[in-house]
C-alpha positions as CSV (number, residue, x, y, z in Angstrom):
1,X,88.7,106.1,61.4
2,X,89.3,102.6,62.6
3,X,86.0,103.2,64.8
4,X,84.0,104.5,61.7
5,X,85.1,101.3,60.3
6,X,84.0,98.4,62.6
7,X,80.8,100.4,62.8
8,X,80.3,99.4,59.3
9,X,81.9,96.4,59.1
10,X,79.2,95.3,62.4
11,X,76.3,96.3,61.1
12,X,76.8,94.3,57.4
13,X,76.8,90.9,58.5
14,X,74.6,90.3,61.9
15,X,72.1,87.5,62.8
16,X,68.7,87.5,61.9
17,X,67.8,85.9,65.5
18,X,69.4,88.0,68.1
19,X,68.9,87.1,71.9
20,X,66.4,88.9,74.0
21,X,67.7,92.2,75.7
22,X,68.5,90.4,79.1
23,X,71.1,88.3,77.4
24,X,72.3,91.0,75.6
25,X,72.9,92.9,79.1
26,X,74.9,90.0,80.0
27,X,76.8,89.6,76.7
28,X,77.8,93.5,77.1
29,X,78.5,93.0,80.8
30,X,81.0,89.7,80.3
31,X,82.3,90.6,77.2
32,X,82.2,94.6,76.8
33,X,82.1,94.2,73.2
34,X,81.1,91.7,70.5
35,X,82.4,92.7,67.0
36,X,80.8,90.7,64.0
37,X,82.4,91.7,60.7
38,X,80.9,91.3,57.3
39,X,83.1,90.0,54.4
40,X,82.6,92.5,51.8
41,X,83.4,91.3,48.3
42,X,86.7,92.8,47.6
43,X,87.8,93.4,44.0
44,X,88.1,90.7,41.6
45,X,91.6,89.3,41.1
46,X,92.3,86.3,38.5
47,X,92.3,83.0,39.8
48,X,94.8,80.3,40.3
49,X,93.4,76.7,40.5
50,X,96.7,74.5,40.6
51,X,96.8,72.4,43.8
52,X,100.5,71.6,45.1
53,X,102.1,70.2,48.4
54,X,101.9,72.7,51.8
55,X,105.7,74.0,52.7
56,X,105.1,76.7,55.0
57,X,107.3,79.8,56.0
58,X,110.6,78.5,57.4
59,X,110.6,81.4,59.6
60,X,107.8,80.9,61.9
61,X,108.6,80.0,65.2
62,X,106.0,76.7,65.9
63,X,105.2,75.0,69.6
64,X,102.5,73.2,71.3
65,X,101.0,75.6,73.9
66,X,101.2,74.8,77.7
67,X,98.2,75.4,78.1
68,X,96.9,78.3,79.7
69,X,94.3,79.4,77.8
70,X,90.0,79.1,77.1
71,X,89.0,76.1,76.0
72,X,87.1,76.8,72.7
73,X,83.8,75.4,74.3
74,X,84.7,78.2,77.2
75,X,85.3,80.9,74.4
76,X,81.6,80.4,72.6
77,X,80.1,80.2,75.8
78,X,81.1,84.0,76.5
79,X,78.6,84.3,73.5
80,X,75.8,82.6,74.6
81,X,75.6,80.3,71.7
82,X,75.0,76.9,73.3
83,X,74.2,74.9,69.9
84,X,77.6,76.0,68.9
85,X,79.4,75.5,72.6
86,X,77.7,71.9,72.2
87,X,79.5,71.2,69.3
88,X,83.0,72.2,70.5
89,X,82.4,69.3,72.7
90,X,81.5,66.7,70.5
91,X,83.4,64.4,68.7
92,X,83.6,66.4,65.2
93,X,85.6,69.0,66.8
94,X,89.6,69.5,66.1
95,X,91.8,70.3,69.3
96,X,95.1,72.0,67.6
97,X,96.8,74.0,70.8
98,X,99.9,75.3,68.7
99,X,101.3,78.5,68.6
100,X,103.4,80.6,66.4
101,X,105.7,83.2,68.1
102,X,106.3,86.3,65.1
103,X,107.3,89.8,65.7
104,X,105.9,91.1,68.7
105,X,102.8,88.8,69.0
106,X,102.1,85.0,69.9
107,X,99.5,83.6,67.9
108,X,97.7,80.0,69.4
109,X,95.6,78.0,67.1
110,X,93.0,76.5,69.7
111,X,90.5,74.0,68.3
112,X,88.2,74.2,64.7
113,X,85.3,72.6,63.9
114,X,82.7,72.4,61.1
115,X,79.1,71.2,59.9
116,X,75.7,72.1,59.2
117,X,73.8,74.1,61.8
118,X,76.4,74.1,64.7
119,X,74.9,77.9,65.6
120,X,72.0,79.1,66.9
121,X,72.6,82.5,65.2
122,X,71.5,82.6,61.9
123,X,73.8,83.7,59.5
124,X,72.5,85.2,56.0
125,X,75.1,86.8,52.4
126,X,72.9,88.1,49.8
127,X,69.9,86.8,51.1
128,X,70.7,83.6,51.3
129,X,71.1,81.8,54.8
130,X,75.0,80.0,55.3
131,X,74.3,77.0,57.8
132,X,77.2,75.2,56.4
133,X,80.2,76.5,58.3
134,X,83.6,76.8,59.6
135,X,84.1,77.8,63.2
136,X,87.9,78.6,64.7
137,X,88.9,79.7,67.9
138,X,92.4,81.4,68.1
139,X,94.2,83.3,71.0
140,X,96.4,86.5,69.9
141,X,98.8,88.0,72.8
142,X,101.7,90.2,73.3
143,X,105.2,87.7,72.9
144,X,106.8,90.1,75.7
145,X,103.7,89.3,78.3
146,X,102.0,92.9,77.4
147,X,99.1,92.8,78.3
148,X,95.8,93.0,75.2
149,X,93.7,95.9,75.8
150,X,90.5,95.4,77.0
151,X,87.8,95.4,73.8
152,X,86.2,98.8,75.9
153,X,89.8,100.5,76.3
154,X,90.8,103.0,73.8
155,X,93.6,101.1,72.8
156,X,91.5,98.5,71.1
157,X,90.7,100.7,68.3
158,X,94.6,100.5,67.3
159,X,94.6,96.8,67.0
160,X,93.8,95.2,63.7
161,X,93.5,91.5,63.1
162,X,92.4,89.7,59.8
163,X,92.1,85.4,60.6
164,X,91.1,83.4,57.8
165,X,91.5,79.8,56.2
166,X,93.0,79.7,53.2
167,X,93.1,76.9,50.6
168,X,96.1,75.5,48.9
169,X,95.9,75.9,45.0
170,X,93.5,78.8,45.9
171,X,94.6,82.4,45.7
172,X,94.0,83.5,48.7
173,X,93.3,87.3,47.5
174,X,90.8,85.6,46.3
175,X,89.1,82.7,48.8
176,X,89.6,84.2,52.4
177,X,87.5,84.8,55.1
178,X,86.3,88.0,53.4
179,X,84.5,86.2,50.4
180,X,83.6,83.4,52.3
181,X,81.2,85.2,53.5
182,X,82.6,85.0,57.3
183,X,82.7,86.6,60.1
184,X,84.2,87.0,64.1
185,X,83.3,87.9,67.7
186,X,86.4,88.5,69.9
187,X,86.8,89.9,73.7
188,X,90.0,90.1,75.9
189,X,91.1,87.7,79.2
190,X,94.0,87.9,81.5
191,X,95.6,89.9,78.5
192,X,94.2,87.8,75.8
193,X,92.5,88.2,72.5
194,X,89.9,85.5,71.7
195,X,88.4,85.5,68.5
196,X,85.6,83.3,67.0
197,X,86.2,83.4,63.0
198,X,83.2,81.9,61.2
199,X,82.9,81.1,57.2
200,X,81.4,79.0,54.8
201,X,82.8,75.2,55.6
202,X,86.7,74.8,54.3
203,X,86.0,71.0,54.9
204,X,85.2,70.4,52.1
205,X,88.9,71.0,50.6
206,X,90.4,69.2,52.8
207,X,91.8,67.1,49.7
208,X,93.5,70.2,49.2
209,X,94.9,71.1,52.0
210,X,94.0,74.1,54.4
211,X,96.1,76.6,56.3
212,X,95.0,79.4,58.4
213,X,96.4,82.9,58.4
214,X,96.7,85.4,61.1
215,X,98.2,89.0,60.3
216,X,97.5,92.0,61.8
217,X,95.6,93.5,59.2
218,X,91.7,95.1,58.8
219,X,91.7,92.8,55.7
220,X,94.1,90.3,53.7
221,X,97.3,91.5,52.7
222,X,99.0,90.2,49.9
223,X,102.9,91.5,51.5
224,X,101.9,89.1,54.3
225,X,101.8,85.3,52.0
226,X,103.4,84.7,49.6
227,X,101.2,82.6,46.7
228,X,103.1,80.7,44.0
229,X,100.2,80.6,40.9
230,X,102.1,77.5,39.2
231,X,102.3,75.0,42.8
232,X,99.4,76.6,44.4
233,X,101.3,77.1,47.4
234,X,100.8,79.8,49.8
235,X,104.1,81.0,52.2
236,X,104.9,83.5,55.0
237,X,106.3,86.5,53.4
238,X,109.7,85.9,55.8
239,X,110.4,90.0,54.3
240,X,106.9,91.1,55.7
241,X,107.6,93.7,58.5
242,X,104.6,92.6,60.9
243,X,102.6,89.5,61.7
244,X,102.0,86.7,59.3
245,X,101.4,83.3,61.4
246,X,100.5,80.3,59.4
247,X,99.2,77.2,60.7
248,X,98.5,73.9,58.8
249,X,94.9,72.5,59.5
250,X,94.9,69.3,60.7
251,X,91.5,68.7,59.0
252,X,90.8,64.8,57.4
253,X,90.6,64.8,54.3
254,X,88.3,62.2,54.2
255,X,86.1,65.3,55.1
256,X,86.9,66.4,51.6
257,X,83.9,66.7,48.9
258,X,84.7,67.4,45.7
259,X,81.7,68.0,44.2
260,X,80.3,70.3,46.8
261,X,83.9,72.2,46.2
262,X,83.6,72.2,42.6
263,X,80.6,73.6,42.9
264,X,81.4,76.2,45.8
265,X,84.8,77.6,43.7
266,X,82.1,78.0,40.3
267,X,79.5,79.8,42.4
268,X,81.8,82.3,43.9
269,X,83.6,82.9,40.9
270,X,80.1,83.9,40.0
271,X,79.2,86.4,42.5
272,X,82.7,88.1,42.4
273,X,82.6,88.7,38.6
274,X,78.8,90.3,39.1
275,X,78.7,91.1,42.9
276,X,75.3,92.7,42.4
277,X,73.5,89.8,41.7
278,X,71.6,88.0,44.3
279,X,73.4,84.9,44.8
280,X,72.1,81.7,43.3
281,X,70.4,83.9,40.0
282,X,73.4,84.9,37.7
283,X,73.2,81.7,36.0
284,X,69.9,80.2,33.5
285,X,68.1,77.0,35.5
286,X,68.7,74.9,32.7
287,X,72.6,75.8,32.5
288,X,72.9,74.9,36.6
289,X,71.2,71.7,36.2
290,X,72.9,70.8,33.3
291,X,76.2,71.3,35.3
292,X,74.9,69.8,38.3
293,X,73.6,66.2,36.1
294,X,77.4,66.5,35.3
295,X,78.6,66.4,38.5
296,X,76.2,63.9,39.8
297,X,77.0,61.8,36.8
298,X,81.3,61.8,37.6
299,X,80.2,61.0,41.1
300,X,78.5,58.2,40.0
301,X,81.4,57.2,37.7
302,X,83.0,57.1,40.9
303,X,80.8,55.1,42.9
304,X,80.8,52.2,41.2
305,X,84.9,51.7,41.6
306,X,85.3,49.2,44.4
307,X,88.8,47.8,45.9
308,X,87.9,45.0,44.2
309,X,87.6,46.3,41.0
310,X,89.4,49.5,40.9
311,X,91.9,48.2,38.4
312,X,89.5,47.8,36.2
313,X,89.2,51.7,35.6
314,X,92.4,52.8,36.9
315,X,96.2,52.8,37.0
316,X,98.3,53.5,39.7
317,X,100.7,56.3,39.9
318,X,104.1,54.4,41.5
319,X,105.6,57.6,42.6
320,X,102.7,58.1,45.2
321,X,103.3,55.0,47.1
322,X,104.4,55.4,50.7
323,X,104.0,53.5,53.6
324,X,103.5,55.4,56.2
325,X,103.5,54.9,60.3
326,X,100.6,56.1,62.5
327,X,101.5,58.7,65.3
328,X,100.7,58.7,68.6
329,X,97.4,60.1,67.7
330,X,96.3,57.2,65.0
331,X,97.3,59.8,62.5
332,X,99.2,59.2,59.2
333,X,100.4,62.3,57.0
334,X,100.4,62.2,53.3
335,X,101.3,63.9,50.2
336,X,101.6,63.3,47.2
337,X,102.5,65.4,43.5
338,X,101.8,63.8,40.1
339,X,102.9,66.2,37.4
340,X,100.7,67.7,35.1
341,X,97.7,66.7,37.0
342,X,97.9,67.6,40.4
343,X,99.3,67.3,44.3
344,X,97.3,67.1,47.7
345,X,98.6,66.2,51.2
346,X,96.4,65.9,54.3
347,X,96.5,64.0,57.9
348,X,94.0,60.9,58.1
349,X,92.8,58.7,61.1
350,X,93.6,55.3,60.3
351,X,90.7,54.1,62.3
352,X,88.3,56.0,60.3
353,X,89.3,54.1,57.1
354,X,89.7,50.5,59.1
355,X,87.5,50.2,62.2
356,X,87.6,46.4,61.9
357,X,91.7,46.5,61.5
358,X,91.5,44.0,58.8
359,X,95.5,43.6,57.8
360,X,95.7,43.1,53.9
361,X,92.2,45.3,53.2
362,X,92.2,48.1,51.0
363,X,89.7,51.3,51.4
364,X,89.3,53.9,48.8
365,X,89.7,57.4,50.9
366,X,88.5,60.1,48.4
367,X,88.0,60.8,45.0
368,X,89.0,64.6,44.2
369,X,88.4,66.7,41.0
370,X,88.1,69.9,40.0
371,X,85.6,72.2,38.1
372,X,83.7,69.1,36.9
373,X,86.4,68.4,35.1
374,X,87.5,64.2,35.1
375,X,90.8,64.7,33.5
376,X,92.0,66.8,36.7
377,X,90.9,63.2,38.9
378,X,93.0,61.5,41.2
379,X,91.4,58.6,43.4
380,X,93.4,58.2,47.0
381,X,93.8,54.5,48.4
382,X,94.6,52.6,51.7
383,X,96.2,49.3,52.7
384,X,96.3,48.1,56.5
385,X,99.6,46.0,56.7
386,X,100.7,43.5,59.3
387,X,103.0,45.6,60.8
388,X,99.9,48.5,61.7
389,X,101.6,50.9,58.7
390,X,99.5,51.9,55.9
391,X,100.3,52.0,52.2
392,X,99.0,55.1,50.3
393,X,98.8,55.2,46.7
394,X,97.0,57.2,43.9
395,X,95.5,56.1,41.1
396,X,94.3,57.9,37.8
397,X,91.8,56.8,35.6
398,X,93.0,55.0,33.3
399,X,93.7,56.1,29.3
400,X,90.8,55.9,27.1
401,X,88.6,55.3,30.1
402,X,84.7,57.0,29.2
403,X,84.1,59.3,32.2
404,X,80.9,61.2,32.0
């Protein structure tokens, strides 16, 4: 059954530019097997869109790995995808080396990164081509030292896995790696799972804040999380009998877009209530553009607020400000919750906001909003101090402020 399965979950979702046969020789002689799963659209269930702080599981056992294991570069290389092996070198990539010890397994979050045409595999959902993706490497053992069955062994076929990112304020019945239209490749080292999880970009939340599950299930589970509709957060289930690791992604949310997200959560919505119609064609022209001018039009609302003149158009919100110290990466970690409205936390690279170090200088991180909708807006800000730490504050628009 579990064979019958992957047959049809590898033939759903493949690229459209395969290697020649040599290199598929040498894929099937290195690897033994290459699984690539299509996300099939699962049933509809009804969406949550709050947005609250990230408290995960307190039963999660969390470490930084000594390393032993591939380095993600290594891991896409056994692929023979050199565009995307390029990219888990460069400089847009996230090292995370952290593991999560639950059950009988040892999951390792290894390194993530995301952009536009990182693959040289093209990847296509409805007809329509995804270039803009999310690419995450994780390791999956035995806690005891077992050793993982080789992917050619018979005892592979008794091993499920489901990966995915998942998006705070998101159900994530609902956004997972399934309807993100992802994705994976996996083969076993030294006793090790690797697995390549692909899926649209998740960057583009990062206002919200991501996580990434691993439970060992075909498809997501909702006894593994736990998802509380009125925070948005999403939880270990500490009851579930199996494996429900949960990492927090370490992701900038200065990588955030709100529009592109708006936009992304109203398509999918889309396809899931009609998952029959070609994706990009279940709405009029005129009714997309018209949503689209309003997007572009709150963007350029946006724009125009400076640190000069952002109290102008804006109040802030007291109970955001913090002043926070870097870490030993140039990191600080925020959060914030304004009732009624909404909550967000994130890790940011100082440096990114204040390359010239000017003390005293504020910089306007990101604006977020959701569905198009200005009333939901927060606007996230920076101050270098003397001292190196950084004041974070929020501001709302302010009341009786025209927004388009």
């Amino acid at each position: 059954m579990k064979r019958d399965l992957d047959t049809l979950l590898k033939q759903a979702l493949t690229p459209t530019m395969e290697p020649d046969r040599q290199l598929n020789r040498n894929i099937l002689r290195q690897v033994k097997e290459k699984k690539t799963m299509d996300m099939k659209k699962v049933r509809r269930i009804p969406a949550a869109a709050a947005a609250a702080a990230i408290v995960l599981g307190a039963g999660s056992v969390t470490a930084y790995a000594s390393w032993k294991y591939l380095a993600p570069e290594t891991v896409t290389e056994r692929f023979h995808d050199t565009k995307l092996t390029d990219a888990f070198l460069g400089e847009d990539v996230v090292r995370i080396q952290e593991e999560q010890t639950i059950g009988k397994y040892r999951v390792t979050l290894i390194g993530i990164v995301s952009g536009k045409n990182l693959s040289q595999y093209e990847r296509t959902s409805n007809g329509v081509v995804r270039s803009d993706r999310t690419y995450c490497v994780t390791a999956i053992e035995y806690a005891d030292g077992t050793q993982m069955p080789d992917t050619a062994e018979d005892a592979y076929a008794d091993l499920s896995f489901f990966v995915s990112p998942f998006i705070r304020g998101y159900d994530p019945a609902e956004y997972n790696t399934v309807t993100m239209r992802g994705s994976y490749s996996e083969f076993s080292e030294n006793g090790i799972l690797y697995r390549l999880t692909e899926c649209d970009n998740v960057e583009i939340f990062a206002d919200k804040g991501l996580y990434l599950g691993v439970s060992d299930s075909t498809f997501y589970d909702p006894k593994a999380y736990k998802y509380d509709k009125a925070t948005g957060e999403i939880t270990r289930n500490e009851a579930y009998d199996g494996l429900n690791a949960l990492f927090q992604l370490p992701i900038d949310v200065a990588e955030a877009d709100p529009v592109a997200a708006a936009n992304y959560v109203t398509a999918l919505k889309e396809l899931q209530a009609d998952p029959e119609t070609k994706e990009g064609e279940s709405k009029p022209d005129a009714q997309k553009e018209k949503e689209a001018e309003k997007g572009a039009e709150i963007q350029a609302w946006l724009d125009q607020i400076t640190p000069e003149n952002i109290d102008k158009y804006a109040d802030c919100v007291e109970s955001t400000i913090q002043i926070l110290t870097p870490d030993s990466e140039g990191c600080v970690s925020i959060s914030y919750d304004i009732e009624g409205r909404t909550s967000g936390s994130g890790r940011v690279l100082v440096s990114k906001y204040f390359k010239d170090k000017k003390p005293g200088e504020m910089m306007i991180g990101c604006s977020s909003y959701t569905d198009n909708e200005p009333e939901s807006m927060v606007i996230t800000t920076y101050t270098l101090n003397e001292d190196g730490t950084v004041t974070f504050v929020v501001y709302v628009p302010k009341e009786g402020i025209v927004i388009p």
